[in-house]
C-alpha positions as CSV (number, residue, x, y, z in Angstrom):
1,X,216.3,202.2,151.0
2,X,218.9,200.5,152.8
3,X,218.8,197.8,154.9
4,X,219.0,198.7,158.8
5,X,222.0,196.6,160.2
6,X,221.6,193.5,161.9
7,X,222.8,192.9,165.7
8,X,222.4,189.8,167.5
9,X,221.8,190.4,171.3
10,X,222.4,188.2,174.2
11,X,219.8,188.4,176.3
12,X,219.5,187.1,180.2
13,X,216.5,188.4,181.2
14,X,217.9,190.8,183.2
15,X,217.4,194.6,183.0
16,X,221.0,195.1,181.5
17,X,220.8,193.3,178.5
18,X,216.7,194.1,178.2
19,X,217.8,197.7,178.3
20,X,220.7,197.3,175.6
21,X,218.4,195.6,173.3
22,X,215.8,198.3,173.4
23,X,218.2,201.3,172.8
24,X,219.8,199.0,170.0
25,X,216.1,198.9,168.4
26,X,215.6,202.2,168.8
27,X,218.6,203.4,167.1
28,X,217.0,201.9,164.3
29,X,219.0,197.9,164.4
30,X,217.5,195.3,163.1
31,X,217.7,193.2,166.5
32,X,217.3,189.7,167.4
33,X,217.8,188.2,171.4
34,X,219.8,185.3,171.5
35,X,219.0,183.4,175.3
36,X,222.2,181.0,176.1
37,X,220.7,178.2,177.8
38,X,223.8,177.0,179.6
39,X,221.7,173.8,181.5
40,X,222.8,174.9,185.3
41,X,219.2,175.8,186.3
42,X,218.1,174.3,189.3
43,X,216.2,171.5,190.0
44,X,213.7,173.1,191.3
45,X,213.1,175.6,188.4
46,X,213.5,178.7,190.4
47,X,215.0,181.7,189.7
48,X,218.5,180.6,189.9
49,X,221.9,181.9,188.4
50,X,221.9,183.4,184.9
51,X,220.6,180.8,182.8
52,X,217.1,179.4,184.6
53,X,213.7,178.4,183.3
54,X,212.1,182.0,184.9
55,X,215.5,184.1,183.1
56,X,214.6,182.9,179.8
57,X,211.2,183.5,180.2
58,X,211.8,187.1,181.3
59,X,213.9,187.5,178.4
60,X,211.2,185.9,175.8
61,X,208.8,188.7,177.1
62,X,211.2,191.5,177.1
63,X,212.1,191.0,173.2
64,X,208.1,190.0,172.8
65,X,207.5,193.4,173.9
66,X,209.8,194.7,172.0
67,X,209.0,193.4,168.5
68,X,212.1,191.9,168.2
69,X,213.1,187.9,167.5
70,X,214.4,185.8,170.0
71,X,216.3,182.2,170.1
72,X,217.3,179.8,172.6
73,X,220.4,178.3,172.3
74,X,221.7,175.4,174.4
75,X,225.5,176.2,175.6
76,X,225.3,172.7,178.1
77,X,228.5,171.4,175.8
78,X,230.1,174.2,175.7
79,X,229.9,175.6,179.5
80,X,231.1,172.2,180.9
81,X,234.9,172.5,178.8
82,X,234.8,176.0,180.4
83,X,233.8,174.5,183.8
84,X,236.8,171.4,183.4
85,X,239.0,174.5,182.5
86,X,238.1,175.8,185.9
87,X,238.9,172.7,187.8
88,X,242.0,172.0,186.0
89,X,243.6,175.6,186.8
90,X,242.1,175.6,190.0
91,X,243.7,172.0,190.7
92,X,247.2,173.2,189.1
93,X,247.0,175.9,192.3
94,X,245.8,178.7,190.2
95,X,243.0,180.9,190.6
96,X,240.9,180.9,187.1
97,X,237.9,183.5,186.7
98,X,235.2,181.2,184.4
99,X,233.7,184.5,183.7
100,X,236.5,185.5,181.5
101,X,236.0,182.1,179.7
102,X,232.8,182.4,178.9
103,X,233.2,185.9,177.4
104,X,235.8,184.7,175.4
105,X,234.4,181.2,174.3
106,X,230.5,181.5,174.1
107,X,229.7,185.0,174.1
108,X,232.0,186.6,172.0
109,X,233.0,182.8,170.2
110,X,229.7,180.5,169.7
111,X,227.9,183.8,169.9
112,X,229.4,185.4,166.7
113,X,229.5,181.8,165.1
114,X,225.4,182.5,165.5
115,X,226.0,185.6,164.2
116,X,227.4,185.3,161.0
117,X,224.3,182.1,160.3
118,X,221.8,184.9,161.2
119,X,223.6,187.3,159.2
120,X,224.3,189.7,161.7
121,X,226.8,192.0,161.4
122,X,227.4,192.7,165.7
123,X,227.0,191.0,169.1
124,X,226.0,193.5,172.1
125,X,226.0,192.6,175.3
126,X,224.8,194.1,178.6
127,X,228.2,194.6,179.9
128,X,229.2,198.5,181.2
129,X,232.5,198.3,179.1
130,X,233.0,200.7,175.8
131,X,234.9,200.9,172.6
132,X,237.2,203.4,171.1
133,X,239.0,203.6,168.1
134,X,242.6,205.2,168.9
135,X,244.8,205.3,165.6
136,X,242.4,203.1,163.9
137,X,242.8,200.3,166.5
138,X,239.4,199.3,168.2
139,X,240.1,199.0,172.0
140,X,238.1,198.1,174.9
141,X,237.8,200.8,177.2
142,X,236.2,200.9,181.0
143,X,232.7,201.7,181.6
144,X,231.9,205.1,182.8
145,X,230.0,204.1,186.4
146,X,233.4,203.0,187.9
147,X,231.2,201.1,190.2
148,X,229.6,198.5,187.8
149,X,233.0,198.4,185.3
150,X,233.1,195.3,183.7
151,X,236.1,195.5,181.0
152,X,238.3,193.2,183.2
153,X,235.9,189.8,181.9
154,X,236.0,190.9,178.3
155,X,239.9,191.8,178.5
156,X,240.8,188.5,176.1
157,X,238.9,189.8,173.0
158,X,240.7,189.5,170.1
159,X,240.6,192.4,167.6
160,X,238.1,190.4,165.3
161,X,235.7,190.1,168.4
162,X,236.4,193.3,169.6
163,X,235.4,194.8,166.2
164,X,232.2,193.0,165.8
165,X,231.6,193.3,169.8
166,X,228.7,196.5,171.2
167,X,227.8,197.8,174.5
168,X,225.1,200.2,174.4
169,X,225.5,200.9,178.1
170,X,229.5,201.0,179.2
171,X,228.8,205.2,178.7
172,X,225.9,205.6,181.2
173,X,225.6,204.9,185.0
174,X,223.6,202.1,186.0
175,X,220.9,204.3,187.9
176,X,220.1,205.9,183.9
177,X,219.7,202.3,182.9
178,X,217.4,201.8,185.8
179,X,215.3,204.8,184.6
180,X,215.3,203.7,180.7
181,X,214.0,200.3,182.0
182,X,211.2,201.8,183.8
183,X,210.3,204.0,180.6
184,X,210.8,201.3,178.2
């Protein structure tokens, strides 16, 4: 019997990346949630952003009730080059997207680094983006709800990240995710 494959998801705590992760499962992957604890909670430990005390609890529970294992992993370091970036393009009269960074650097960089020490062979994100292979060339491709799109932060993928890189949901609308979330 072979070995089911083994993907590494991010996890936010949100219903995106809770819903990936359980379609992943159930497609048989061997799936572990990955929280990136990027230290811009708030003070006062309330739901804040994408990376507070309360998200990483909600994301603890979700792969808890899912079966599945789950790591926190403190990004601090990393998301302050990505915020310098920001203020040095920003103070250079440009206008930088920190989104696109952290795609690029963490998720799809530091997140695959993780990856390949877990020996997982994929990272899948939440995003509604898809891939297609088009004369053997893996490319990123839009979501299908045009409304919640969100190729345009993952458009610096190289092809090595953009091979290893899933998104269970860029083919369904977001109101199908809704419903999977309330069956899962």
């Amino acid at each position: 019997m072979s070995e089911k494959p083994k993907i590494l998801v991010a996890m936010s705590g949100g219903v995106d990346s809770s819903v990936a992760a359980a379609l992943l499962k159930d497609q048989g992957y061997e799936c572990t949630g990955v929280f990136m604890c990027l230290g811009q909670a708030s003070h006062e430990g309330g739901h804040h952003g994408c990376c507070s005390p309360a998200d990483a609890a909600d994301a603890k529970q979700v792969a808890s009730q899912l079966g599945i294992k789950f790591h926190v992993i403190d990004f601090k370091e990393e998301l302050d080059k990505i915020v310098e970036y920001f203020i040095d393009e920003y103070s250079q009269a440009r206008t930088p997207n920190p989104c696109i960074q952290c795609n690029n650097r963490l998720k799809f960089g530091k997140l695959l680094d993780y990856a390949d020490l877990i020996g997982a062979t994929h990272v899948a994100t939440g995003h509604y983006a898809r891939t297609e292979n088009i004369d053997g060339v893996k490319r990123l491709m839009r979501g299908v709800d045009q409304g919640k799109d969100q190729s345009y932060v993952l458009f610096g993928f190289d092809q090595p990240s953009l091979q290893r890189a899933m998104f269970p949901l860029g083919g369904m609308p977001k109101s199908q995710v809704r419903e999977l979330a309330k069956k899962y």
